[in-house]
N, C-alpha and C positions, 0 to 999 in steps of 0.2 A: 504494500500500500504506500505509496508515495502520496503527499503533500505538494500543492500546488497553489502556493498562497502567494497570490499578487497585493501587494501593498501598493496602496493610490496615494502618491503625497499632494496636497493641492500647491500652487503658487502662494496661496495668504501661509499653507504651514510652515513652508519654506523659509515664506520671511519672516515668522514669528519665531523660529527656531532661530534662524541667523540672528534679528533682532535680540532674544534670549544672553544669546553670545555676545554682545555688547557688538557689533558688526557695524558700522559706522555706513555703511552703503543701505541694510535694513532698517536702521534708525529712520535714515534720509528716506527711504521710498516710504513708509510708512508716513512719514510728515507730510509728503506729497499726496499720496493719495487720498488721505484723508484731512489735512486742515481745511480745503473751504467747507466743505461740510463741515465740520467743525466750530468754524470760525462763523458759517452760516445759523447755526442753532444757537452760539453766545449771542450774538446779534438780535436773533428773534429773541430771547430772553432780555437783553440787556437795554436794550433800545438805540446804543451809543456804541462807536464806530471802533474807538479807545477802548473802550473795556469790553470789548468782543475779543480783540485783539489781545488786551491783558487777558484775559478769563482762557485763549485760546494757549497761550503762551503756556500758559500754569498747566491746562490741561495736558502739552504734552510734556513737559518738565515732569508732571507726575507721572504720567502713563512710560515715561523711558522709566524711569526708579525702579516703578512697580512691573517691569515685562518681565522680569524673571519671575515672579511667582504668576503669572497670567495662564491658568490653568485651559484655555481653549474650552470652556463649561459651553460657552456665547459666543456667538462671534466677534471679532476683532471691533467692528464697527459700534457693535452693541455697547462693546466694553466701554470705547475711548468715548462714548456717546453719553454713558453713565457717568464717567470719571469732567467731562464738558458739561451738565447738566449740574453735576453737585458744585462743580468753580463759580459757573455762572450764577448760580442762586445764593452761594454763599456771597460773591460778590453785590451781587444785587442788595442784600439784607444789610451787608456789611454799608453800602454805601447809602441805606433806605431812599432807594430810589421807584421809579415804576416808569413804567415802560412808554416812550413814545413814539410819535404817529411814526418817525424814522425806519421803527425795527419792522415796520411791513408796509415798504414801499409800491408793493402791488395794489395794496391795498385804498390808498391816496390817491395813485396816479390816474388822471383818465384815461378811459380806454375807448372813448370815440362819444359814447351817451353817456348825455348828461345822468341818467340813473342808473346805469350803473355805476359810475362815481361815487353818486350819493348814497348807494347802496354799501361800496367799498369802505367810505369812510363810516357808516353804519356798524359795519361791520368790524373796522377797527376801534370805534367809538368802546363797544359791549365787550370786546376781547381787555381793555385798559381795564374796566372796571372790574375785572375775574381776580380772583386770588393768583397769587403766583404757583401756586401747585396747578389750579386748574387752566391758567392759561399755557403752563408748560404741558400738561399733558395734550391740548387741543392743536401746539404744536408740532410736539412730536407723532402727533396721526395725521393733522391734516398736511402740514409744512414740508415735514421730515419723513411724511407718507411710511412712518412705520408700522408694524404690525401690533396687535396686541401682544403674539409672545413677546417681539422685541423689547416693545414698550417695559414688559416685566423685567425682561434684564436691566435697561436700564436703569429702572427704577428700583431697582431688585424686590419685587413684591411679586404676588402670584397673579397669573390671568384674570381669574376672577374679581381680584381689586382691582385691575387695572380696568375691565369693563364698566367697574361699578363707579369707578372717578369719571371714568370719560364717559358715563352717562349724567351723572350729576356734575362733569362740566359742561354737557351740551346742555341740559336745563339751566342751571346760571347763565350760561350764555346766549339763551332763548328769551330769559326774561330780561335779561337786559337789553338785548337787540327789540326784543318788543316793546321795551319802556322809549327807546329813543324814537321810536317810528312816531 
């Protein structure tokens, strides 16, 4: 009886393994591949251009420290996704600040009707007024188009809480979108 076992290594375990190795070329691809993303979620958090940018810095300054013990549980993106979310919010608290019309320029800009404009800034209006947990979670699903598992990793909580916020964010953010109409 012979044994016949093909090992599949992917390109991400590659670099996470080199990365592991302190690999100065895996660091750099990793920074590449993932800061706008990155830098794009401190943003929609932070509202300000400076401290997405700080908030991003930190995130990967932590996330090299921490790639040796990075057990591959989540994916990669998940991970530095969770470790950019805790920077961001702790920056945010640390600074008590809240969020402006800046951090969703979609959302401001026109896009040719006058209603939908008004609809957009509507819609940024009600997101301002959410807590910062619930407007982080409405990002990371509709923004950051994550998944609920994702969302769990990030947040490191279970699916089911994570369904249960980003229901009770979309009602806060139903009545308040309905309070501004």
């Amino acid at each position: 009886m012979t044994l016949n076992a093909s090992i599949e290594i992917s390109a991400d375990d590659m670099l996470i393994t080199a990365a592991r190795n302190r690999e100065a070329w895996a660091l750099e691809a990793l920074y590449r591949a993932y800061s706008a993303r990155v830098h794009g979620l401190c943003f929609r958090i932070l509202g300000r251009t400076a401290d997405a940018e700080d908030a991003m810095q930190s995130t990967f300054v932590q996330a090299f420290r921490q790639i040796p013990s990075f057990r591959s549980e989540c994916d990669i993106k998940t991970w530095l996704y969770r470790i950019a979310s805790n920077e961001a919010m702790m920056l945010l608290r640390r600074r008590g600040r809240t969020v402006s019309a800046e951090a969703f320029p979609e959302l401001s800009q026109g896009a040719g009707e006058a209603a939908a404009a008004d609809s957009r800034i509507l819609v940024h209006a009600s997101l301002s007024k959410l807590n910062e947990d619930q407007r982080l979670i409405l990002i990371l699903h509709y923004w950051e188009e994550l998944s609920c598992d994702e969302i769990a990793g990030v947040l490191s909580v279970s699916v089911p809480c994570v369904k249960m916020r980003l229901s009770r964010a979309r009602t806060a953010f139903r009545k308040h979108f309905g309070e501004d109409l």
